[in-house]
Each structure stands twice: as structure tokens, then as C-alpha cells.
C-alpha positions as CSV (number, residue, x, y, z in Angstrom):
1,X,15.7,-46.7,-9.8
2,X,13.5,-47.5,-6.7
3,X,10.7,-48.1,-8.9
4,X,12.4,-50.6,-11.4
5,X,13.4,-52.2,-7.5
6,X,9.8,-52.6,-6.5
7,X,8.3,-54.0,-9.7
8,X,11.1,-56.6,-10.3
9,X,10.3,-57.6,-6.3
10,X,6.6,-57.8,-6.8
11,X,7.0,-59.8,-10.5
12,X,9.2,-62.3,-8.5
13,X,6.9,-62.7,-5.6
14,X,4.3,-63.0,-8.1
15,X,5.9,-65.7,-10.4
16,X,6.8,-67.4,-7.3
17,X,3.2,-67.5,-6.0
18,X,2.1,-68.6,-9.5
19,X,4.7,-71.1,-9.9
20,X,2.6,-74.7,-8.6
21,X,-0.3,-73.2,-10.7
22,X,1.8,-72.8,-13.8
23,X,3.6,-76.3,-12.8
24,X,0.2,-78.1,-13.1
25,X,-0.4,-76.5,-16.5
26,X,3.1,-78.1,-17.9
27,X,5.2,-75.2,-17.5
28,X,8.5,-76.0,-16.4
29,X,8.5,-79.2,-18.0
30,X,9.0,-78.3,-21.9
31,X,11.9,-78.8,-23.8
32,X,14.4,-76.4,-23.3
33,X,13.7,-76.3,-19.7
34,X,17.1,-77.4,-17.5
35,X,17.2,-79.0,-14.7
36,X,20.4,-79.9,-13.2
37,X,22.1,-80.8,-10.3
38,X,25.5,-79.4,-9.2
39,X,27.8,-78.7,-6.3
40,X,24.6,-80.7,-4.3
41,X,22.5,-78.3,-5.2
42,X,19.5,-78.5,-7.8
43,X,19.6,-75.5,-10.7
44,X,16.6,-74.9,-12.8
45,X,16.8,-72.9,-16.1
46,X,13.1,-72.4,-17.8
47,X,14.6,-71.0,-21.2
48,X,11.6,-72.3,-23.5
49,X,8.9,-71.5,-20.3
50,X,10.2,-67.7,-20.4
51,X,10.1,-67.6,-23.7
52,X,6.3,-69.0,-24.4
53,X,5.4,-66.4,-21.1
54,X,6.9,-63.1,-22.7
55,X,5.4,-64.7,-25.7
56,X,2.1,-64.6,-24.2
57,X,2.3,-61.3,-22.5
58,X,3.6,-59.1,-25.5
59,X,0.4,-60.8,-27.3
60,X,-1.6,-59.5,-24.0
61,X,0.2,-56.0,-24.0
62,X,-0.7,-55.4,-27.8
63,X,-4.6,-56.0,-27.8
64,X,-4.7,-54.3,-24.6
């Protein structure tokens, strides 16, 4: 269980590093990405962004 703790950490730190990158490339702003605001706060849901990425890495995961 230590291990699934350590690789979710290191794939949030990573997606958070990568995150102006994958900004600039128009991730974040498809359709089906939320953005919202509520209770003051801003709230961000990247449903069609998560989708083309797993997309993208099952493709990577199968020809490697």
C-alpha cells in the first residue's frame, strides 16, 4: 500500500509540474473541461483533458 502511496504522490507532483506546459498546448481548455466557481473558491474538473491523456498513455503503454 506504500507503494500505490508513493506513485500516486510522484504522478501528482508530476502532472502538477507539467501542468503550464500542457496549458500552452490547449489542455485544460477543451470541451468537457469545468471550471467553476463556488463557495469563493475556483473548482476545475478536466473530464475530456483526462480522458484524451489516459487515451494517449494506454496508446504509449501498448507499443511499448
Amino acid at each position: 500500500m506504500l507503494r500505490w502511496l508513493i506513485v500516486v504522490f510522484l504522478a501528482l507532483v508530476l502532472i502538477n509540474g507539467f501542468s503550464p506546459w500542457l496549458q500552452r498546448m490547449g489542455l485544460g481548455r477543451l470541451p468537457g473541461d469545468w471550471r467553476f466557481r463556488l463557495f469563493g473558491r475556483d473548482w476545475y474538473i478536466p473530464l475530456a483533458s483526462t480522458l484524451l491523456l489516459s487515451f494517449a498513455a494506454s496508446l504509449i503503454a501498448k507499443w511499448v
